[in-house]
C-alpha positions in Angstrom: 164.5 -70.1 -28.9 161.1 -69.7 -27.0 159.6 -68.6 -23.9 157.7 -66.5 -21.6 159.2 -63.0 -20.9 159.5 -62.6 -17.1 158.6 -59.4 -14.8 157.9 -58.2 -11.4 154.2 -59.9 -11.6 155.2 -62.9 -12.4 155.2 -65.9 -9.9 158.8 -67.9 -8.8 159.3 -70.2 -6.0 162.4 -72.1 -5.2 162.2 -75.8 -5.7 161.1 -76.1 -1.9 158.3 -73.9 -1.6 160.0 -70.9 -1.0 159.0 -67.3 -2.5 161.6 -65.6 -5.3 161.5 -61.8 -5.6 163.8 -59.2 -6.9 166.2 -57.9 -3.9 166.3 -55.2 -6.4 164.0 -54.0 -7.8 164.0 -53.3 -11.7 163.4 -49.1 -12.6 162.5 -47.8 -15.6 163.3 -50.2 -18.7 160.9 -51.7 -20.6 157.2 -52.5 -19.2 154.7 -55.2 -19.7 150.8 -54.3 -18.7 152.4 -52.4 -15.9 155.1 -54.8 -14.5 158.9 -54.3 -15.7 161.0 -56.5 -17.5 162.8 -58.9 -15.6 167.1 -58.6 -16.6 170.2 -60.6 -15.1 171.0 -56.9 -14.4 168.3 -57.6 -10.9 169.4 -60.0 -8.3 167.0 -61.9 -6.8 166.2 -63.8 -3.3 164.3 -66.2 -1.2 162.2 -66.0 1.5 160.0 -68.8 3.6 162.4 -71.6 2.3 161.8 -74.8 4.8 164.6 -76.7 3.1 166.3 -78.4 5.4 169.6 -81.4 4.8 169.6 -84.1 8.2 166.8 -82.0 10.0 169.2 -78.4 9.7 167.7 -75.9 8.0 169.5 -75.7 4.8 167.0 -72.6 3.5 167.0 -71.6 -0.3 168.8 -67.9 0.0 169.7 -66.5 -4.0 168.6 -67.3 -7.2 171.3 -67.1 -10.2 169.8 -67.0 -13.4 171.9 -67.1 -16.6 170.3 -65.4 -19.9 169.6 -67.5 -23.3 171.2 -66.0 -26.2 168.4 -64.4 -27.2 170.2 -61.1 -27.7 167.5 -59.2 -26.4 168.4 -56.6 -23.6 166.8 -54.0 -21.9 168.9 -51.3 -21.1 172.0 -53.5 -22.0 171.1 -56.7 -19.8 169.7 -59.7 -21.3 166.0 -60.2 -20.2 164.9 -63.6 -18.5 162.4 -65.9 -20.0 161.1 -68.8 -18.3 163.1 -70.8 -20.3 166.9 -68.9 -19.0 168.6 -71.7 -16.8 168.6 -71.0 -13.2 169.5 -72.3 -10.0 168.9 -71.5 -6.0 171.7 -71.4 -3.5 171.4 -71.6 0.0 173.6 -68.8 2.0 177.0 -70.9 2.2 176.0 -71.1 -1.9 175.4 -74.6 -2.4 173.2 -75.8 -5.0 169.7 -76.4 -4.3 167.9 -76.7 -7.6 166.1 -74.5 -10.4 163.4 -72.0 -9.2 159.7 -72.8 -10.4 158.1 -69.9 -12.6 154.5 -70.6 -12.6 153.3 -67.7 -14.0 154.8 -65.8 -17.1 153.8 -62.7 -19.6 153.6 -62.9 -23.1 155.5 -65.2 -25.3 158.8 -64.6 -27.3 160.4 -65.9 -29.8 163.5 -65.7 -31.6 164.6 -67.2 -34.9 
């Protein structure tokens, strides 16, 4: 298993356009040039989604992200690679497709 560890620095958008960021912030744990590791410990959200189903605005809300089996944790929660499956829900939690990372930090991998 390969991929690209993921932090506070690094870039996600939701499949629309919108902007992913951490609702909460990750503290202490392990650091990368600066930027923290990102865990499924942090929940994350969306903002500036213009998603919209039969012209009503349908915005991208939450972003669930589910770990690989790397076994690689910081501070006892699997880290996310750019490679951990994902998905974006509106508000009412409907799917509404896999956030974009389009930047990433340094490269893992795990035999």
């Amino acid at each position: 298993m390969t991929g690209n560890l993921l932090d506070t620095g690094t870039v996600i958008g939701c499949p629309h356009g919108g902007r992913v960021t951490a609702a909460t912030p990750p503290a202490g744990g392990i650091r990368v040039a600066g930027a923290a590791v990102a865990t499924t410990a942090h929940h994350y959200v969306v903002t500036g989604c213009p998603h919209t189903v039969d012209r009503v605005p349908s915005p991208c809300a939450t972003v669930r992200w589910t770990a690989d089996g790397t076994g690689i944790t910081v501070d006892g929660a699997p880290v996310l690679l750019d490679t951990s499956a994902a998905q974006c829900f509106s508000a009412a939690l409907v799917p509404q497709g896999p956030p974009v990372v389009q930047a990433a930090q340094r490269k893992v991998t795990v035999r």
